[in-house]
C-alpha positions, -999 to +999 in steps of 0.1 A: -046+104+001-016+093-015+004+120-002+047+100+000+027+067-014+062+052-013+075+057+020+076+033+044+064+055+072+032+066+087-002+055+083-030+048+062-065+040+058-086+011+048-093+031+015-061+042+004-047+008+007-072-008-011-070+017-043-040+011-043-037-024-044-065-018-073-038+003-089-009-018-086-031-049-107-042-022-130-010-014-139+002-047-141-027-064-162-020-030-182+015-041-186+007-078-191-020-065-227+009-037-240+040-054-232+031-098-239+061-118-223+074-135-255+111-144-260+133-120-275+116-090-274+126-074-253+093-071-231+112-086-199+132-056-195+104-033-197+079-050-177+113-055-145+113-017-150+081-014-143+076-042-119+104-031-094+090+003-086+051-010-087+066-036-061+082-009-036+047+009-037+024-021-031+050-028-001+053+010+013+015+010+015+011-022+027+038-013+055+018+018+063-017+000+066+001-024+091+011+005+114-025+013+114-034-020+127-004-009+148+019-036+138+052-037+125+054-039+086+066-074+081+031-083+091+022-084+052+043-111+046+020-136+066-006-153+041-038-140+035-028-108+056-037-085+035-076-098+034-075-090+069-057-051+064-086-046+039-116-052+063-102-052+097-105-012+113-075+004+124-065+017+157-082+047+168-063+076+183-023+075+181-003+047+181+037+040+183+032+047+145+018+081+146-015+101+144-047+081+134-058+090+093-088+088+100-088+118+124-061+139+103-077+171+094-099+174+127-091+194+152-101+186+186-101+210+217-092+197+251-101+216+278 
């Protein structure tokens, strides 16, 4: 789990994606009680530097639970879309986005 959390390639599960959206508002609400947004602080800065790379993670995994649905990443920008990569299964078995998570440690034979 969390193994390249912000590459924009490969799969994940139901799971992962949800901790990590829990994460990302962790971190944010986090942000929001250390770092108030109050004019000329300073606090802008800090909280952009911190927004930009929780941003490019929230997407990466979002892009990855979309290839699990076996769809291309853009998917997450439709509304609500990411109430349906949270309950919704993913494909079983490969897809054009590679091997299924959920199977990823199992070996099976074929005879």
């Amino acid at each position: 789990m969390f193994r390249s959390a912000f590459s924009f390639s490969g799969r994940i599960r139901r799971t992962e994606y949800g901790l990590s959206y829990l994460a990302y508002m962790f971190v944010l609400s986090l942000l929001q009680v250390v770092f108030p947004p109050e004019e000329g602080t300073g606090n802008s800065l800090i909280m952009l530097a911190v927004f930009i790379p929780c941003a490019w993670f929230l997407l990466a995994q979002g892009t990855k639970r979309c290839h699990d649905r076996n769809n291309s990443g853009w998917y997450q920008m439709i509304p609500f879309y990411a109430f349906w990569m949270l309950f919704a299964a993913g494909d079983s078995g490969l897809n054009a986005y590679g091997e299924d998570p959920k199977a990823a440690g199992v070996s099976v034979d074929t005879y």
